[in-house]
C-alpha positions as CSV (number, residue, x, y, z in Angstrom):
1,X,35.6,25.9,47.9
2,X,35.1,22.3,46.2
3,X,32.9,19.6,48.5
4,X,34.0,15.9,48.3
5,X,31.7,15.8,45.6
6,X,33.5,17.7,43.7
7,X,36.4,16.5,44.4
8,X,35.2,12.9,42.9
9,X,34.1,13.9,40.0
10,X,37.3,15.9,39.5
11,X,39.1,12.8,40.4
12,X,37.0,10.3,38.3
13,X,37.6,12.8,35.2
14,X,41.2,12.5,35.6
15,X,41.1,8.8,35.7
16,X,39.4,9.2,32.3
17,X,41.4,11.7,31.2
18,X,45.2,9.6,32.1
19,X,43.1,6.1,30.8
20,X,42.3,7.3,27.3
21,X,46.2,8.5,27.0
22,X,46.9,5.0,28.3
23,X,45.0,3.8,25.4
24,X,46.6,6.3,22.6
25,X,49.6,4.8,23.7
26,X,48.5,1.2,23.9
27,X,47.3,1.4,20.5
28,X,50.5,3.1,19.2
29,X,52.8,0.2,20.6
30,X,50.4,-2.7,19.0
31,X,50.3,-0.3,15.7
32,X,54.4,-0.9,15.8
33,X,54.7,-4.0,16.9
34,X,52.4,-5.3,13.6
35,X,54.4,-2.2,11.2
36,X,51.9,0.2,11.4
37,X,49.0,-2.0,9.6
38,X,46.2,-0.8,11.6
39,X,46.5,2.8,9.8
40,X,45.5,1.4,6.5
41,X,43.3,-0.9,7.6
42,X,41.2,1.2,9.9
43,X,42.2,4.7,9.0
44,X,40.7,6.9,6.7
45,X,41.0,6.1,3.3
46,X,40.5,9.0,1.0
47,X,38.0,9.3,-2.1
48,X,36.8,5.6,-0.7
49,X,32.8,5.5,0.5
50,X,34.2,1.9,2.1
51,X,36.9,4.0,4.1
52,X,34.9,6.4,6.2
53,X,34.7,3.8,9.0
54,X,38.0,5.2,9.5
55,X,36.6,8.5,10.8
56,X,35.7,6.8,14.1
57,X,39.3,5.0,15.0
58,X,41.7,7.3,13.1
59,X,41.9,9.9,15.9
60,X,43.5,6.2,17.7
61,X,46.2,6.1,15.1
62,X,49.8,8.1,14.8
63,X,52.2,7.4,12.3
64,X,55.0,7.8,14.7
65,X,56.2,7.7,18.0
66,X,58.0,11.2,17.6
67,X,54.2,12.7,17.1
68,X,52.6,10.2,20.5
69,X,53.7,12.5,22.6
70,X,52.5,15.9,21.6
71,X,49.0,14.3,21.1
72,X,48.8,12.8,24.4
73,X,50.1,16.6,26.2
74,X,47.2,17.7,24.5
75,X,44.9,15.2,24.8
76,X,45.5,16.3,28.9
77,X,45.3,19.9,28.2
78,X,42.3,20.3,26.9
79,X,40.3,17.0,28.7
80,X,41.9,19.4,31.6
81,X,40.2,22.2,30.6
82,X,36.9,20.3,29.7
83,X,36.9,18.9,32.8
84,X,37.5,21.7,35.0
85,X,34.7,23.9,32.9
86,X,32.1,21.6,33.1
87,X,32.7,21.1,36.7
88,X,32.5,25.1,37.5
89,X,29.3,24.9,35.7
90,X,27.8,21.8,37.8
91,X,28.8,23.8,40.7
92,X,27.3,27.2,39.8
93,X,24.0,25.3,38.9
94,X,24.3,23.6,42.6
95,X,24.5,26.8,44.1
96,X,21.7,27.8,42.4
C-alpha cells in the first residue's frame, strides 16, 4: 500500500510527465506558426560538425502535426512506466 509520500512523488512525476507533453506541443505550434524554421535551424544537420547542437533540441521538433500525437502517447507511456519503476524501487529500498 502507497503512503502520502508516495503518493507525492507519484503525483509530482505526473505533473512532469503532462508538462513536458505541454511543451512538445508548445514547441510544435510556434514551429507552425514561423513554417517549420526551427527544424533547420536547431535540428540536426547531417555530415555538419556545426549541426550536432541539434542533438540536444531535435527530440523537441516534429515535422508534422499528424506525427504530435503519437510522440506525446508515448512520451506518457513510457515516463509512466519510468515513473512507476523507479518509485517500486524507492519503496522496496524504504522497506528495507
Amino acid at each position: 500500500m502507497m503512503n502520502r509520500d508516495h503518493m507525492r512523488a507519484f503525483f509530482r512525476r505526473a505533473a512532469v510527465l503532462v508538462a513536458f507533453v505541454a511543451l512538445l506541443w508548445a514547441v510544435q505550434v510556434v514551429n507552425w506558426i514561423i513554417g517549420y524554421g526551427l527544424n533547420p535551424a536547431l535540428g540536426l544537420i547531417p555530415r555538419y560538425f556545426g549541426g550536432l547542437d541539434g542533438i540536444i533540441v531535435m527530440p523537441l521538433l516534429h515535422g508534422s502535426f499528424a506525427h504530435q500525437p503519437g510522440v506525446s502517447l508515448e512520451a506518457q507511456l513510457f515516463g509512466a512506466i519510468a515513473s512507476a519503476a523507479s518509485i517500486r524501487t524507492e519503496t522496496v529500498q524504504s522497506a528495507h
